[in-house]
VOPAGU-2260 file (C-alpha; in pm, 1 decimal, decimal comma):
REM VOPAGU-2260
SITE   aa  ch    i         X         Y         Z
SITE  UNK   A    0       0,0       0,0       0,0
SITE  UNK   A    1     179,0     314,9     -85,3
SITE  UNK   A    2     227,5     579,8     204,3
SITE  UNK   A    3     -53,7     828,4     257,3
SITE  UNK   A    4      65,8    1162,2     341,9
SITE  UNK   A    5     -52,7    1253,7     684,0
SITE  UNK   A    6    -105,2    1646,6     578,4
SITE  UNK   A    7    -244,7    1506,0     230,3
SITE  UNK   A    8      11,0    1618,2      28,0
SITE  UNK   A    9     122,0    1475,9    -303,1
SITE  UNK   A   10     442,1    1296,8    -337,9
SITE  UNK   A   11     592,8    1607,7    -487,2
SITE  UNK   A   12     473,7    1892,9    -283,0
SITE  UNK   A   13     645,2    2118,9     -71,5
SITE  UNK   A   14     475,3    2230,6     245,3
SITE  UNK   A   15     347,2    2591,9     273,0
SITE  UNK   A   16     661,1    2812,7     252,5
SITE  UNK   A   17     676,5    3190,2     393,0
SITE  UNK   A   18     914,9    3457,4     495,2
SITE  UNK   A   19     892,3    3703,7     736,8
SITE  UNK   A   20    1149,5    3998,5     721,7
SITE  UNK   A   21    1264,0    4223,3     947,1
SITE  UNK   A   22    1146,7    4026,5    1262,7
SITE  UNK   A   23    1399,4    4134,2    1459,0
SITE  UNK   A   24    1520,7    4514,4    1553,9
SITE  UNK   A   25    1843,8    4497,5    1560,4
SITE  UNK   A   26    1981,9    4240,1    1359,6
SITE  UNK   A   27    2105,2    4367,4     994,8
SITE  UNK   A   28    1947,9    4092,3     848,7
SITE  UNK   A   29    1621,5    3891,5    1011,9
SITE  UNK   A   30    1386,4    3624,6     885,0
SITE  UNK   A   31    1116,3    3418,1    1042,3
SITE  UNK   A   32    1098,2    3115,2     817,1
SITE  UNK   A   33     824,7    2892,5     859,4
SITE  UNK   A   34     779,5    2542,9     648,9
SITE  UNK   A   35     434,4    2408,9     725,8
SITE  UNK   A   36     453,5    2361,0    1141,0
SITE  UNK   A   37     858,4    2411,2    1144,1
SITE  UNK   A   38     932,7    2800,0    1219,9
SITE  UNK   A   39    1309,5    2870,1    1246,4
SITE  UNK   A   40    1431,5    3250,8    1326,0
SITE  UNK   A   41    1735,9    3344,8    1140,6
SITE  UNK   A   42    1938,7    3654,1    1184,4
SITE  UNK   A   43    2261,2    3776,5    1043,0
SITE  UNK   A   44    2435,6    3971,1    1220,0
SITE  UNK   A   45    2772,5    4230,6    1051,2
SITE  UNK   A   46    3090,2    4248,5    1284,0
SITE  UNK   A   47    3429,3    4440,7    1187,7
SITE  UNK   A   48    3722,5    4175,0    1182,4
SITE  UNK   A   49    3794,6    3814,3    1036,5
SITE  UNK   A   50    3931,4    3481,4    1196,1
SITE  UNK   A   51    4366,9    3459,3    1252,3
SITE  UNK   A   52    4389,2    3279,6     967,5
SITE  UNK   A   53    4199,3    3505,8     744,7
SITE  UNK   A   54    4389,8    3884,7     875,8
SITE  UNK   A   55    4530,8    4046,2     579,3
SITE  UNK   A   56    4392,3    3899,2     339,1
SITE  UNK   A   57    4152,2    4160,7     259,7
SITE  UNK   A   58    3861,1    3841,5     236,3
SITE  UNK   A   59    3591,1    3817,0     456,4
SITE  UNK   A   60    3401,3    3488,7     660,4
SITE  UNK   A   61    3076,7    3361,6     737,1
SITE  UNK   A   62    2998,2    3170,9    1043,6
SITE  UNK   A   63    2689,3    2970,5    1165,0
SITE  UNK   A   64    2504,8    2856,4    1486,4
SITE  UNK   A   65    2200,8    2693,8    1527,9
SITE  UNK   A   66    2017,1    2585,0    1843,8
SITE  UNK   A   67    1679,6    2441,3    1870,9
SITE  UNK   A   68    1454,9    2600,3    2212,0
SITE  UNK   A   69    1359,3    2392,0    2461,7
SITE  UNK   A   70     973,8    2416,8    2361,9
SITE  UNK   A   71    1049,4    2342,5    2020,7
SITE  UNK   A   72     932,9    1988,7    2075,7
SITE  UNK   A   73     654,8    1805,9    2231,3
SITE  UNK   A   74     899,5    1685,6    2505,7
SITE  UNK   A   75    1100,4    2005,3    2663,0
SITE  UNK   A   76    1497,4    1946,1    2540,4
SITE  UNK   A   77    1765,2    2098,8    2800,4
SITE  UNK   A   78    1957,6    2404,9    2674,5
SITE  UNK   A   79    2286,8    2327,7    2533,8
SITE  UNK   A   80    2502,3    2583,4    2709,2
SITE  UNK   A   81    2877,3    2479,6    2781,2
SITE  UNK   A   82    2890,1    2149,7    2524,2
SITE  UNK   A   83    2701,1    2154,0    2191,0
SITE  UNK   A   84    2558,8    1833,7    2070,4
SITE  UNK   A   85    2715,0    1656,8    1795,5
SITE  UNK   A   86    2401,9    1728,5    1553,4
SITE  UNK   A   87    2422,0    2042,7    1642,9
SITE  UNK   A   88    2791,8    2096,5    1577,5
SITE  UNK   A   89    2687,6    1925,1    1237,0
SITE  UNK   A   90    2415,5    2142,7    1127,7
SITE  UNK   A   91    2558,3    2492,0    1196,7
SITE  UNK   A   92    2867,9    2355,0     980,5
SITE  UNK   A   93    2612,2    2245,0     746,2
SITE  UNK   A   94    2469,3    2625,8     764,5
SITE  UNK   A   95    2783,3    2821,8     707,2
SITE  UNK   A   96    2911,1    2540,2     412,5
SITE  UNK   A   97    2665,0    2613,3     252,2
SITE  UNK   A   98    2593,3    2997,9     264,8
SITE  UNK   A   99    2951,6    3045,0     218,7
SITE  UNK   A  100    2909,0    2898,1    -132,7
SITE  UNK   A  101    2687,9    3211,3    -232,3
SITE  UNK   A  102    2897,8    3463,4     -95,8
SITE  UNK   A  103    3218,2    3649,9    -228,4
SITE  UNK   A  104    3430,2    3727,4      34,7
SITE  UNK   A  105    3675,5    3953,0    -147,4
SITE  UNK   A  106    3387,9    4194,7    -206,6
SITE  UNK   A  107    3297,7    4174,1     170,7
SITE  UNK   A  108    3633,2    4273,6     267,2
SITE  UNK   A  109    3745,6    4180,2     617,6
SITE  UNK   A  110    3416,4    4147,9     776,6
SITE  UNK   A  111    3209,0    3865,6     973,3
SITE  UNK   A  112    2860,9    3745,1     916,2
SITE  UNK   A  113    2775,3    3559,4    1182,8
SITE  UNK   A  114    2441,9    3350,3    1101,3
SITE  UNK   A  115    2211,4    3232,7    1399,6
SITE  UNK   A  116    1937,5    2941,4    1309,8
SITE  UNK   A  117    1678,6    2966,4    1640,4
SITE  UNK   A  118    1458,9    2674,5    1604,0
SITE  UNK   A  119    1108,5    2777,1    1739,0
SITE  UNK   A  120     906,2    2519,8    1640,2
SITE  UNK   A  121    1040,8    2208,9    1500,0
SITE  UNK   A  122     826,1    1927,9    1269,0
SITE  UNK   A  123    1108,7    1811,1    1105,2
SITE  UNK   A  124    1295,6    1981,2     836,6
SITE  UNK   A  125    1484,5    2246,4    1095,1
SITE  UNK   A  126    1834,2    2202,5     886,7
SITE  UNK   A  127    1701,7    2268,9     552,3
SITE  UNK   A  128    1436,2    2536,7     674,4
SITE  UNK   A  129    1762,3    2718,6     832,0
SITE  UNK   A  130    1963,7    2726,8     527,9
SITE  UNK   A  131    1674,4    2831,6     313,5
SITE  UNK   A  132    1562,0    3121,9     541,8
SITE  UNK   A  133    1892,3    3234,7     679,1
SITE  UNK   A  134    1990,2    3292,3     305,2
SITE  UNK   A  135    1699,6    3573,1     313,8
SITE  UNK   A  136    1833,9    3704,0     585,8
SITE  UNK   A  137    2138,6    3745,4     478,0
SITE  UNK   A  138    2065,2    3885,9     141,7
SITE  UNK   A  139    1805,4    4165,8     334,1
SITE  UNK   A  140    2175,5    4231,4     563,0
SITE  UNK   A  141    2392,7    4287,9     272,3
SITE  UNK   A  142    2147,0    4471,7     148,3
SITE  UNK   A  143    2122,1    4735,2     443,4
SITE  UNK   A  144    2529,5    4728,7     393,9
SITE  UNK   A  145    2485,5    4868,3      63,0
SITE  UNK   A  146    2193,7    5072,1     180,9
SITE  UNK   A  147    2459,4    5259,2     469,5
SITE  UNK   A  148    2745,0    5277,5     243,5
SITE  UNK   A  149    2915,7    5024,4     414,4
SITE  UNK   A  150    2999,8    4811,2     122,1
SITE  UNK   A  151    3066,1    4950,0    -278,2
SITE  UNK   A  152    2900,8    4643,5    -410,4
SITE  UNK   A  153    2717,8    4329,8    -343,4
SITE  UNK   A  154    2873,4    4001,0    -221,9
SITE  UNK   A  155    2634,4    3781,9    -266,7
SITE  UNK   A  156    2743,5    3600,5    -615,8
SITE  UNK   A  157    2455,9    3271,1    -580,3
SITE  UNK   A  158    2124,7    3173,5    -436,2
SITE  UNK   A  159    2103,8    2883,9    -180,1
SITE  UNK   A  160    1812,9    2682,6     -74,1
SITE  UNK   A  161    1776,2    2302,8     113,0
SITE  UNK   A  162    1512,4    2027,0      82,1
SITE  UNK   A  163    1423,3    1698,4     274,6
SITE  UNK   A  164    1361,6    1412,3      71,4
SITE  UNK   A  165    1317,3    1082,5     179,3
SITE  UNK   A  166    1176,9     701,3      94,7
SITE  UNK   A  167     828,4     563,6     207,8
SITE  UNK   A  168     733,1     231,2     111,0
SITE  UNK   A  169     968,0     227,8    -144,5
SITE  UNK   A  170     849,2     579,9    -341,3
SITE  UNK   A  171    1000,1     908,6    -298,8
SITE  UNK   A  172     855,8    1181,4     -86,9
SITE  UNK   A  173     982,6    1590,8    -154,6
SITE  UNK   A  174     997,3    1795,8     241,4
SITE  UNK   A  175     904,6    1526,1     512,4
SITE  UNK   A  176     714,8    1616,2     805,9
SITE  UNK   A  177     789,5    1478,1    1151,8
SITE  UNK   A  178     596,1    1139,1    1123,1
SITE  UNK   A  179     708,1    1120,3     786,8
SITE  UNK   A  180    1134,9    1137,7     886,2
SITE  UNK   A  181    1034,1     882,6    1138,0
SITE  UNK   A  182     911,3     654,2     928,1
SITE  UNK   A  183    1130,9     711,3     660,1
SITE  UNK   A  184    1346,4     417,3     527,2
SITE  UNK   A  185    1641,5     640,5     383,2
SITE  UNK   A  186    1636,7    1067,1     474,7
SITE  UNK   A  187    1796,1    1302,4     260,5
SITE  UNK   A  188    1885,1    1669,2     274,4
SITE  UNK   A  189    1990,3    1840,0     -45,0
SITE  UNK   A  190    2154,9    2202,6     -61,8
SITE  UNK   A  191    2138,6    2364,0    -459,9
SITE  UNK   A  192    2255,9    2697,8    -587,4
SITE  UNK   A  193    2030,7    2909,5    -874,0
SITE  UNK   A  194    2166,0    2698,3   -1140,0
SITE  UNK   A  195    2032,7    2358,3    -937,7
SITE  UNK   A  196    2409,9    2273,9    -868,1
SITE  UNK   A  197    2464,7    2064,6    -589,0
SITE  UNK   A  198    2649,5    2195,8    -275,2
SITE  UNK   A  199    2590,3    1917,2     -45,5
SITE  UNK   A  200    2389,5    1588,2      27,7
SITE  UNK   A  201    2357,2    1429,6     300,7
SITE  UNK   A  202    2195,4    1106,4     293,3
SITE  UNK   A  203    2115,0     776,8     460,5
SITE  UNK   A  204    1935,1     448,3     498,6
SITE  UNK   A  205    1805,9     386,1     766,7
SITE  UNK   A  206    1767,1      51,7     747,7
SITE  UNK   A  207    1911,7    -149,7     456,2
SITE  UNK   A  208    2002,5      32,2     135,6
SITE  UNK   A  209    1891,5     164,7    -159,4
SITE  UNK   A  210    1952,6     179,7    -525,8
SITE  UNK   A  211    2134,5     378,1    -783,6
SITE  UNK   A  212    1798,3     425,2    -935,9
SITE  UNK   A  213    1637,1     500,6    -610,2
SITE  UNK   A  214    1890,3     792,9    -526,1
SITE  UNK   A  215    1837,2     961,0    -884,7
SITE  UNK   A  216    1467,8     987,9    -798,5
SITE  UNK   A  217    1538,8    1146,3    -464,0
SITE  UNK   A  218    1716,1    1397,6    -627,0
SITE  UNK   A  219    1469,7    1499,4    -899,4
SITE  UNK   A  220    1222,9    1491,8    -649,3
SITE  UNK   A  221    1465,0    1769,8    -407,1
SITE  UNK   A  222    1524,2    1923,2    -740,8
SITE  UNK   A  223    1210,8    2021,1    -818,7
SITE  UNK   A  224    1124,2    2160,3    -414,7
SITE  UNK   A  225    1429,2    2333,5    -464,9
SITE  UNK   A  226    1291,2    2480,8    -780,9
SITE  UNK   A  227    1031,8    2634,8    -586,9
SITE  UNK   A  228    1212,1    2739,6    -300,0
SITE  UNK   A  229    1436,9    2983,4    -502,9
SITE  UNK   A  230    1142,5    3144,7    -653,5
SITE  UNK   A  231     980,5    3213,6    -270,9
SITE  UNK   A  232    1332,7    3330,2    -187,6
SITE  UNK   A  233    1375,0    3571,1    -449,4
SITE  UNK   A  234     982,1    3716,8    -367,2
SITE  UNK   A  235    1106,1    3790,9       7,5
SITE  UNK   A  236    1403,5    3994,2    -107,9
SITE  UNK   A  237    1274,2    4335,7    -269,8
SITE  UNK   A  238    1587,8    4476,4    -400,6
SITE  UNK   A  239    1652,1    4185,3    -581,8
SITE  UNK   A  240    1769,7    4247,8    -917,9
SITE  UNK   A  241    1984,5    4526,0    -780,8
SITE  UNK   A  242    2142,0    4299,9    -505,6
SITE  UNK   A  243    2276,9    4011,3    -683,3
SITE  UNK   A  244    2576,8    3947,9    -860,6
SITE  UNK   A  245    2460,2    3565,1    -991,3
SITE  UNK   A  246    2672,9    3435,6   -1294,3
């Protein structure tokens, strides 16, 4: 019996996707990003300065964290405050790998952007909701750069947006849902750039394996969400056309 989509969904469709700008005061550059029941608070925030191994070089850096609150499950989660988790050690390097791939540092000069991924709510999906709103966020920061003078032209040289994909009963499934991941016999999460290029995948089965054929469907299936994605993106960003530098 094929798998019936809790939130009846097709195979193929996203959840509902939305941006909220300028949630914050003070950050440069704030989102609320909510996919369907998953809301995820990004901010970027602009500091003077790069890592040692970066001084002098006249190039820039972006950084990531993500945390996920302790009410952003049914079950209350204690804070992580002196030792980070290893998934969460994995996702904000997950985060910065792959907003640094839209980003040239050169034309940020020596300058930090420090991301922060705030999990709210969480129904699965809180890596790939991250990436795709904290890319927002960052484009409405550089934006107020250019806006104060603080920068003589845009960094941002790509568009970056993430996906869950995953196998039930045997058939793919585009941005899974809590009781979808956990039932899910191999999980995805695919990162693309404008020009559907692959940054990263991360994949697994979760019990067994799967094909060669089975993996090429996953990835049309991500393709196409990801498709989508960039177009909601590009509506939450108003300066658009004169903010990016895309080849």
């Amino acid at each position: 019996m094929a798998w019936q989509r809790p939130d009846g969904r097709l195979p193929y469709e996203l959840r509902s996707i939305s941006f909220y700008p300028s949630f914050t005061r003070f950050a440069p550059g704030s989102v609320l990003a909510r996919c369907g029941d998953t809301q995820v608070l990004c901010t970027v925030s602009v500091t003077k300065g790069v890592p040692k191994f970066l001084e002098g070089t006249g190039k820039g850096w972006l950084t990531a964290e993500y945390r996920m609150l302790p009410s952003a499950t049914q079950k209350r989660q204690e804070r992580e405050l002196l030792k980070l988790s290893g998934r969460t050690q994995e996702i904000q390097r997950l985060i910065g790998r792959s907003l640094r791939a839209a980003v040239d540092f050169e034309a940020l000069g020596e300058r930090t952007l420090t991301v922060d991924a705030d999990v709210l709510q969480a129904d699965a999906g809180t890596r790939t909701t991250a990436i795709t709103g904290s890319f927002v966020a960052l484009a409405h920061a550089i934006s107020k750069l250019l806006q104060e003078g603080g920068l003589e032209r845009s960094p941002l040289c790509g568009q970056v947006a993430a996906v869950s994909v995953g196998l039930l009963e045997g058939e793919p499934f585009l941005d899974l849902n809590y009781i979808e991941d956990v039932a899910a016999t191999v999980d995805f999460n695919v990162v693309m750039n404008q020009h559907l290029g692959i940054i990263e995948v991360q994949g697994t089965a979760e019990e067994g394996s799967f094909s060669r054929t089975q993996l090429d469907r996953l990835l049309d299936v991500a393709q196409k969400g990801i498709q989508q994605l960039l177009i909601a993106q590009r509506e939450a960003i108003a300066d658009w056309e004169a903010l990016f530098l895309i080849n």
